[in-house]
One Martini backbone bead per residue (centre of mass of N, CA, C, O) as a GRO file, in nm:
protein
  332
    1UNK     BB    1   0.057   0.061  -0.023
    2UNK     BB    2   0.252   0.246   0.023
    3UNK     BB    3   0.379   0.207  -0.278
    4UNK     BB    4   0.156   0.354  -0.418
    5UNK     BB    5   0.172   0.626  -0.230
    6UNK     BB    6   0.419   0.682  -0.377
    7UNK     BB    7   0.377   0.646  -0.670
    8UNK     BB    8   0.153   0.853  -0.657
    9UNK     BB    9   0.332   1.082  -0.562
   10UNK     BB   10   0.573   1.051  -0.803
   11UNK     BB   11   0.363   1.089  -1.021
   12UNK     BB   12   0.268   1.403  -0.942
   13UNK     BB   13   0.516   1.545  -0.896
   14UNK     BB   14   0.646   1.508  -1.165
   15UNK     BB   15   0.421   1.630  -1.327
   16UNK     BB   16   0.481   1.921  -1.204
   17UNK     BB   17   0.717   1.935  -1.259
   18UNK     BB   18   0.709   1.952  -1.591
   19UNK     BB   19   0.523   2.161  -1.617
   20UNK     BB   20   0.687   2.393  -1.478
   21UNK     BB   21   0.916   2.334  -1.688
   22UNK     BB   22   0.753   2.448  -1.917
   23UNK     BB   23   0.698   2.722  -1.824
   24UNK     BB   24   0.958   2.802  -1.873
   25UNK     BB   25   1.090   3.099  -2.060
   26UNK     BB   26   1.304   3.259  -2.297
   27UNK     BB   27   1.303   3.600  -2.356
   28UNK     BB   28   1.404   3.831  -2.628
   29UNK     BB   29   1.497   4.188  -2.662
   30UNK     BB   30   1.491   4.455  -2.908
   31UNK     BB   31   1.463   4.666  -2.682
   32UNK     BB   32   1.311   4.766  -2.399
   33UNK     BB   33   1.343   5.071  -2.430
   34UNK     BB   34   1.107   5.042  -2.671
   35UNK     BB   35   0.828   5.116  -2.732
   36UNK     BB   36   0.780   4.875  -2.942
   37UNK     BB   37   0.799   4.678  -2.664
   38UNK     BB   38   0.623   4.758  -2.448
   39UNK     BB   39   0.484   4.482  -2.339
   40UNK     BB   40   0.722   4.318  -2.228
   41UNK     BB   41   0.728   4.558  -1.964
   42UNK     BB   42   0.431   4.540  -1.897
   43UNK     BB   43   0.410   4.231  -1.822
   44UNK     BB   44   0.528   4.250  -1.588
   45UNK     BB   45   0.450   4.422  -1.421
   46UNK     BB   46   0.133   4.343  -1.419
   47UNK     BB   47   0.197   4.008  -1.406
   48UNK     BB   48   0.071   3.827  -1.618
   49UNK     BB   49   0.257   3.575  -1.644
   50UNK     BB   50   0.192   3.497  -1.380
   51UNK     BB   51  -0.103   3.442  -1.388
   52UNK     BB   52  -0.021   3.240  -1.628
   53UNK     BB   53   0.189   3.069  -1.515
   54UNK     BB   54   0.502   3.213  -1.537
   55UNK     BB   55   0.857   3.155  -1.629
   56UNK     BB   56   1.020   3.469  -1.737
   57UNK     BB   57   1.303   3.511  -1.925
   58UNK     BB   58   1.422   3.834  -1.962
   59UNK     BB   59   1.617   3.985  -2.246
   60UNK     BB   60   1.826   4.266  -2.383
   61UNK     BB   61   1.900   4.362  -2.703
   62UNK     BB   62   1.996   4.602  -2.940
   63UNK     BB   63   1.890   4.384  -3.197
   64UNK     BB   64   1.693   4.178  -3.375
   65UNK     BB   65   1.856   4.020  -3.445
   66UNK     BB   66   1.957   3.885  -3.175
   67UNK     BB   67   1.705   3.802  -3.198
   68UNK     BB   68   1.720   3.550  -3.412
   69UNK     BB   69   1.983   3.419  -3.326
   70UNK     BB   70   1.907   3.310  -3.045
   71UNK     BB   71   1.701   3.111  -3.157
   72UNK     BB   72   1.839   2.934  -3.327
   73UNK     BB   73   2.063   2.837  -3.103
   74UNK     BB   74   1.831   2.801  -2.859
   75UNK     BB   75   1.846   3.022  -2.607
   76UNK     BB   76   1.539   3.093  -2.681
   77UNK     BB   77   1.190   3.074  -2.745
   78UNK     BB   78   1.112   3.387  -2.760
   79UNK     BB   79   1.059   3.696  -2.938
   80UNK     BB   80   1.090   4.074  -2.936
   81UNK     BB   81   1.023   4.177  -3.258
   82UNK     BB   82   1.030   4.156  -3.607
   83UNK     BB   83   0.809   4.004  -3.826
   84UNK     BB   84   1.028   4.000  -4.100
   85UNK     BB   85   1.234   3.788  -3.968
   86UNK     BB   86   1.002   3.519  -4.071
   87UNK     BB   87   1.070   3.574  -4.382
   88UNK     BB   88   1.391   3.614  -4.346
   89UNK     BB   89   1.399   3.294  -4.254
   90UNK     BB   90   1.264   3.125  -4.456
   91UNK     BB   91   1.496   3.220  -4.672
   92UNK     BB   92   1.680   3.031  -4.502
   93UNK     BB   93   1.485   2.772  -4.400
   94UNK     BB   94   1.358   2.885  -4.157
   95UNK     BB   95   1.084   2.880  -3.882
   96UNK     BB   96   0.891   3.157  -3.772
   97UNK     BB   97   0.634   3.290  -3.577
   98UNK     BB   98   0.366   3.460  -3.493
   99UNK     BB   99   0.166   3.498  -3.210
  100UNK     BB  100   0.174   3.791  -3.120
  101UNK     BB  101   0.059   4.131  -3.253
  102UNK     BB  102   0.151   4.459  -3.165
  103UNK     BB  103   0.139   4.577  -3.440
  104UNK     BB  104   0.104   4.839  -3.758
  105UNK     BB  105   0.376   5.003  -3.723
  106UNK     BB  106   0.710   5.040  -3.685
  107UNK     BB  107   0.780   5.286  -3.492
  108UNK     BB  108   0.959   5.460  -3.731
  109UNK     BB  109   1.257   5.676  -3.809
  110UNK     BB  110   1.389   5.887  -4.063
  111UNK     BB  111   1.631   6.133  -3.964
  112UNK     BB  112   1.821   6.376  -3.957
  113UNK     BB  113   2.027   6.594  -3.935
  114UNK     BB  114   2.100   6.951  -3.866
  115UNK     BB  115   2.351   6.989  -4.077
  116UNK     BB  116   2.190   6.851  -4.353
  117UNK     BB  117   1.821   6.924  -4.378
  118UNK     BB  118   1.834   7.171  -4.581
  119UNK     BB  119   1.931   6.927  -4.776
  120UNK     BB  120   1.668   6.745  -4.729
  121UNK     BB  121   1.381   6.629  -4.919
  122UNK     BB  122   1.489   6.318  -4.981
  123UNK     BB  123   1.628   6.011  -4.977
  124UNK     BB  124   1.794   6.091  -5.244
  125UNK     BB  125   1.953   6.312  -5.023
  126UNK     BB  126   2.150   6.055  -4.910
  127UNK     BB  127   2.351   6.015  -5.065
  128UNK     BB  128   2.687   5.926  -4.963
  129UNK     BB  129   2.546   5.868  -4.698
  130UNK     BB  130   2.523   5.796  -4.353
  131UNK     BB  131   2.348   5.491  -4.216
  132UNK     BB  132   2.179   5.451  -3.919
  133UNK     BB  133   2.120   5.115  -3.731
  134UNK     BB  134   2.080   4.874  -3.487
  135UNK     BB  135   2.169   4.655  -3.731
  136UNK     BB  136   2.298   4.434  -3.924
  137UNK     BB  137   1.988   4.282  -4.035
  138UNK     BB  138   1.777   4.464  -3.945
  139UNK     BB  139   1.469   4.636  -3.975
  140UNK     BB  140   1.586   4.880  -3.993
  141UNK     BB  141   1.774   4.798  -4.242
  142UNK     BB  142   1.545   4.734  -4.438
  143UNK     BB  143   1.374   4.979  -4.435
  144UNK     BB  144   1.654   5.167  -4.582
  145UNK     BB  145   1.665   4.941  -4.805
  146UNK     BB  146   1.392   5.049  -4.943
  147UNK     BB  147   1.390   5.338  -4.930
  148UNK     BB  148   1.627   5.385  -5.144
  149UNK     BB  149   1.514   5.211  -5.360
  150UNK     BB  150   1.272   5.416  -5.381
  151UNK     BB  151   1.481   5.646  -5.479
  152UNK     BB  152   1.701   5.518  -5.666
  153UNK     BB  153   1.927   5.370  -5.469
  154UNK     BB  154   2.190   5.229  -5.426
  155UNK     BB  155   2.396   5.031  -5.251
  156UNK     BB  156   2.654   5.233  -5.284
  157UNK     BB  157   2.509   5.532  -5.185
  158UNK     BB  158   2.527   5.382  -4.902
  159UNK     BB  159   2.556   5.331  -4.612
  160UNK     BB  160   2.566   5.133  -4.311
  161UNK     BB  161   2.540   5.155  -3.915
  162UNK     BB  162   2.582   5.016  -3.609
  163UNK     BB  163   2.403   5.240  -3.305
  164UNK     BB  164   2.184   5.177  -3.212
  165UNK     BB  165   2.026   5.305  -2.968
  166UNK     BB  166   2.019   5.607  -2.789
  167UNK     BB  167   2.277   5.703  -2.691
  168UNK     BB  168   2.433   5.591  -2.949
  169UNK     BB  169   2.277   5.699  -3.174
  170UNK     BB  170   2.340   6.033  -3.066
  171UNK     BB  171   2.623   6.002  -3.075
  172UNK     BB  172   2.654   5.948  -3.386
  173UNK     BB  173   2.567   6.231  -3.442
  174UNK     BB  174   2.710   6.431  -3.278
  175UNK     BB  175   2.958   6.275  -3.402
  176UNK     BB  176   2.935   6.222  -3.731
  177UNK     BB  177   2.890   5.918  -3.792
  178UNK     BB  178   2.617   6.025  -3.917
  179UNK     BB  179   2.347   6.171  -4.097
  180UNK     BB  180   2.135   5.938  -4.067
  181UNK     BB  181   1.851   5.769  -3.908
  182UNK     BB  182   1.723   5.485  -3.757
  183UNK     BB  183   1.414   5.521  -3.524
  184UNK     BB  184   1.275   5.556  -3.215
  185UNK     BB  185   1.088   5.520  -2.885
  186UNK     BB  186   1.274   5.804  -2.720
  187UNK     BB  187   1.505   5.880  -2.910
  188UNK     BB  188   1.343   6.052  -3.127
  189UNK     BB  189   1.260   6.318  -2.932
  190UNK     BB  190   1.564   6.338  -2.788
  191UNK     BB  191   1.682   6.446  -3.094
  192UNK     BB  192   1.518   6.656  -3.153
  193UNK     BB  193   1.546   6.840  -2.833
  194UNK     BB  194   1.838   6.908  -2.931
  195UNK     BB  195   1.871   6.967  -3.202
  196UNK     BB  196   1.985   6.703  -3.410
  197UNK     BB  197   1.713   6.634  -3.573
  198UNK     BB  198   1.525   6.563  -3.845
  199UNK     BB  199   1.216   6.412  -4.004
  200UNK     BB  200   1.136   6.247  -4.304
  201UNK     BB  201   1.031   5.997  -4.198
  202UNK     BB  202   0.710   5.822  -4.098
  203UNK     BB  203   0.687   5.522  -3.912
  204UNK     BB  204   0.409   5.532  -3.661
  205UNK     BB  205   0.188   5.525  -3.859
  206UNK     BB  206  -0.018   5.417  -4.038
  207UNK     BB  207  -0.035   5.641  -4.263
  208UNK     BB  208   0.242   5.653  -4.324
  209UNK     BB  209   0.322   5.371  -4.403
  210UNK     BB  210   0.166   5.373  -4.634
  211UNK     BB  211   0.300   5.577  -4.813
  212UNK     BB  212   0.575   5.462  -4.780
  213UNK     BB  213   0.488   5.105  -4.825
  214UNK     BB  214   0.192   5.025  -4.942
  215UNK     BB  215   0.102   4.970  -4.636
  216UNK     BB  216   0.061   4.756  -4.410
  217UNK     BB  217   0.374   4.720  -4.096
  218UNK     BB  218   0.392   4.449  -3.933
  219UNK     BB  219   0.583   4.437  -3.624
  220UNK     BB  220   0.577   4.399  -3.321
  221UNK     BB  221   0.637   4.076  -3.158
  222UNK     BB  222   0.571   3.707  -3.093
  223UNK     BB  223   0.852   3.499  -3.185
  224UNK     BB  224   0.855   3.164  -3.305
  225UNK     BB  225   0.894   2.841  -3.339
  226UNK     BB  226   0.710   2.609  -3.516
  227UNK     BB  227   0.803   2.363  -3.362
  228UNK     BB  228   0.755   2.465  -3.049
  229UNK     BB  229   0.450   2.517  -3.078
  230UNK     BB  230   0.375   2.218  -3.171
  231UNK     BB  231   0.498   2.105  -2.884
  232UNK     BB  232   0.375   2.405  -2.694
  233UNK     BB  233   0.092   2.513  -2.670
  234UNK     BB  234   0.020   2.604  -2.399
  235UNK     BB  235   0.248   2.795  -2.345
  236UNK     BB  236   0.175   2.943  -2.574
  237UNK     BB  237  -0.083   3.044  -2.496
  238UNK     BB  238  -0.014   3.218  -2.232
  239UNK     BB  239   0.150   3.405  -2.356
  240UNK     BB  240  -0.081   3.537  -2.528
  241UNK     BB  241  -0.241   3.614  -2.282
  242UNK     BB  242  -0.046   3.794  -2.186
  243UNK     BB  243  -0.063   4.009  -2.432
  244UNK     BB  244  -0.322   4.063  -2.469
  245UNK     BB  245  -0.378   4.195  -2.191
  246UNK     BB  246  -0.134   4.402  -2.270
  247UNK     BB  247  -0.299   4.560  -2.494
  248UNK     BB  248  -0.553   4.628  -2.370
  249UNK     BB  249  -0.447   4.804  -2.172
  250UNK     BB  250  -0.331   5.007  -2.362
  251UNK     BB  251  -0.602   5.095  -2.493
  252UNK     BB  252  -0.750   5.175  -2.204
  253UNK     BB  253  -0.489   5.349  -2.134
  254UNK     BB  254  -0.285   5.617  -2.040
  255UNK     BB  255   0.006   5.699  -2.120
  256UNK     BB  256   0.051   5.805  -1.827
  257UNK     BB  257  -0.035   5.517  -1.666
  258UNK     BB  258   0.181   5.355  -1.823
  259UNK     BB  259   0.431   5.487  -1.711
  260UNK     BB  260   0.394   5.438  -1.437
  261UNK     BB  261   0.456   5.123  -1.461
  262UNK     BB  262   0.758   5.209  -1.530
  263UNK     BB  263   1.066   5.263  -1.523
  264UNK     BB  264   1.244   5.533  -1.484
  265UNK     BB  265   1.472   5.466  -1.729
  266UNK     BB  266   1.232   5.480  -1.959
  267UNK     BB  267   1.260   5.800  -1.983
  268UNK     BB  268   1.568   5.987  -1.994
  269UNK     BB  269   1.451   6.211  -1.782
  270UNK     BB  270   1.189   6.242  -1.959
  271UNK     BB  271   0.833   6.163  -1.858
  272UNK     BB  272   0.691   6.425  -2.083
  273UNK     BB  273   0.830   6.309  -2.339
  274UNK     BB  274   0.731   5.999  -2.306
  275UNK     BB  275   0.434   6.047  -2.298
  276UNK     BB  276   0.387   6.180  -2.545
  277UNK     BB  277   0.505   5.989  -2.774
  278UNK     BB  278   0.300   5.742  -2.624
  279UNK     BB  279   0.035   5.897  -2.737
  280UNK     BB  280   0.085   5.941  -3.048
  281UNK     BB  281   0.178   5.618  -3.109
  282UNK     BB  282  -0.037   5.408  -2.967
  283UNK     BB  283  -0.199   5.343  -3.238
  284UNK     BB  284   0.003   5.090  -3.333
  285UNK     BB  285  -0.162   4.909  -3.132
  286UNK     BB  286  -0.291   4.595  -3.116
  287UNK     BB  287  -0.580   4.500  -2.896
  288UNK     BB  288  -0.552   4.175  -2.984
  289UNK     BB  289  -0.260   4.066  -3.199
  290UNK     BB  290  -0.361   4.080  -3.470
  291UNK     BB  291  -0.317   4.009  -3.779
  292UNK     BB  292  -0.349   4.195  -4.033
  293UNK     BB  293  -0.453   4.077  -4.325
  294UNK     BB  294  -0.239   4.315  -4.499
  295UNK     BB  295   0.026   4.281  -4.428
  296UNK     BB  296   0.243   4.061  -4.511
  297UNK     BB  297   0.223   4.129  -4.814
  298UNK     BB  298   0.403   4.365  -4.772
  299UNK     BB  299   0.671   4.240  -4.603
  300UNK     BB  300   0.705   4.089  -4.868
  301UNK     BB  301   0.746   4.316  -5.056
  302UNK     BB  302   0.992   4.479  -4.915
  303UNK     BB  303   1.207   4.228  -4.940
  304UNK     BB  304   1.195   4.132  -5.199
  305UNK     BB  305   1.352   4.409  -5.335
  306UNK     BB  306   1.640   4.281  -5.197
  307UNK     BB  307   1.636   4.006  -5.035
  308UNK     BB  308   1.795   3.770  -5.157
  309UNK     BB  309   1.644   3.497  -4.995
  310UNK     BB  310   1.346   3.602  -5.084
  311UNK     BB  311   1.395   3.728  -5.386
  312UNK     BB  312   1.244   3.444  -5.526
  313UNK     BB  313   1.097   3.296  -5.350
  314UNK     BB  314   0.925   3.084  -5.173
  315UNK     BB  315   0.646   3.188  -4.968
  316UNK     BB  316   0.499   3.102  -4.675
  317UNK     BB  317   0.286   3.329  -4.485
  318UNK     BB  318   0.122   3.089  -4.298
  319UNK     BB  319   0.439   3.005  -4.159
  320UNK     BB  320   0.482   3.306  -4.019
  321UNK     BB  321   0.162   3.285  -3.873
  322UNK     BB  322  -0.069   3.352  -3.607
  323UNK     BB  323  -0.447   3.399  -3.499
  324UNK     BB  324  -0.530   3.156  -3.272
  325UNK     BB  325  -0.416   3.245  -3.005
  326UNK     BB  326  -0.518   3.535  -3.000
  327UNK     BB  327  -0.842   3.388  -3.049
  328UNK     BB  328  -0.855   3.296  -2.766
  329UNK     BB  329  -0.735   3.514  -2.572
  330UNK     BB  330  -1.022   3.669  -2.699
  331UNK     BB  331  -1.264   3.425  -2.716
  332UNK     BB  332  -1.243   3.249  -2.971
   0.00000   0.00000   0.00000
């Protein structure tokens, strides 16, 4: 009888351990403090992976390339980056998919120096300059080399080189690294605010992307590998759930409201200009996490233009994202 209750105790125990096991995931983002991954760290401090037995390790690189990087790898089960990488992997052979879509437009600017502003008067007119990217292969840089090329501007018209986002981008600009760069919130602000770079390009905004890129184009989300996900669909459910009910609050709260939630360093000393920010472009954020039915073919015209991977390749954008998982988190 012990033997059975013991046996019984054993198997119950391995069982939760097993579970638990399952439960830990570690999570790499492509910038934590830039706005367009805020949800990653929005859900951490309102507790929701915890609210759904999640042990989540979050770590932080400076450039979406490296958390693609990381995921091939194995170092992590799951990335928080730019769509975009989805279909860049599939070109190489790789699969993996958005889980939950956080964004309908990349929430990217491409600034201009202040030295060289008054004669910028589109991307046609940085032949010739250094255009700063947050990393070589990141999102930043094909959205820089698409827009080059929709002005006219062949791969040797521009140089590229990353400079990573704020203080280093910044750093950048002021000592002449660069002549203009892409970038986001809160970068975007405060290289305005020094009066080091004026605005050219603005994705933003959905009107703005489309203008720019010809539709809507989902940028940061939650994507893993589409073989890890076949193989732990309840994990992937919770994050899942844990992100949707995060965007949630995002739509229902005020930027006011959203900045109380995040760490003082999250403001870079300014968190007047950090709600300001993210008041102007929270509207890039998606409700409930699906993606827009007409992005990918977007992202997918994007890269073909370019990425030598893409371009000519059979893409099955079907296995690069999938809306199961968070039409079951709103409740479908």
């Amino acid at each position: 009888m012990k033997k059975l209750l013991l046996a019984g105790f054993c198997l119950a125990f391995c069982s939760a351990a097993a579970a638990q096991a399952d439960d830990k995931i570690s999570i790499v983002v492509g910038g934590m403090n830039k706005q367009i991954y805020l949800p990653a760290e929005l859900a951490v401090k309102l507790g929701y992976f915890q609210k759904e037995g999640l042990d989540v390790n979050i770590t932080d690189q400076q450039a979406g390339v490296d958390g693609a990087t990381a995921l091939l790898a194995g170092e992590v089960q799951g990335v928080v980056g730019f769509y975009d990488h989805t279909i860049d992997l599939q070109g190489k052979g790789k699969y993996a998919e958005s889980i939950v879509q956080f964004s309908r437009a990349p929430g990217e600017v491409e600034l201009v120096s202040s030295k060289i502003a008054g004669n910028v008067h589109s991307f046609a007119d940085l032949k010739g300059d250094t255009l700063g990217v947050t990393g070589l292969g990141s999102s930043t840089n094909f959205l820089t080399e698409y827009l080059a090329q929709q002005a006219g501007l062949g791969s040797s018209d521009i140089s590229t080189v990353g400079v990573g986002a704020g203080a280093t981008f910044i750093g950048a600009l002021e000592h002449g690294q660069i002549q203009a760069g892409m970038t986001t919130e809160p970068t975007i602000s405060k290289a305005e605010s020094k009066g080091l770079a004026k605005i050219l390009v603005d994705l933003r905004s959905e009107a703005g992307t489309r203008a720019a890129l010809g539709g809507p184009y989902p940028a940061a989300c939650l994507y893993m590998s589409n073989a890890y996900v076949a193989d732990h669909p309840d994990v992937t459910q919770k994050l899942a759930d844990a992100f949707v009910l995060t965007l949630h609050y995002i739509a229902t709260h005020s930027a006011a409201e959203i900045a109380d939630q995040l760490p003082a360093d999250y403001y870079g000393g300014d968190k007047a200009g950090y709600i300001k920010a993210l008041a102007d472009e929270k509207s890039m954020f998606t409700p409930d996490g699906i993606m827009p039915a007409d992005g990918p073919a977007t992202v997918l015209k994007v890269l073909s233009s370019f990425d030598p991977g893409v371009k000519g390749a059979s893409i099955d954008l079907s296995k690069t994202y999938t809306t199961s998982f968070a039409t079951k988190a709103n409740g479908g």
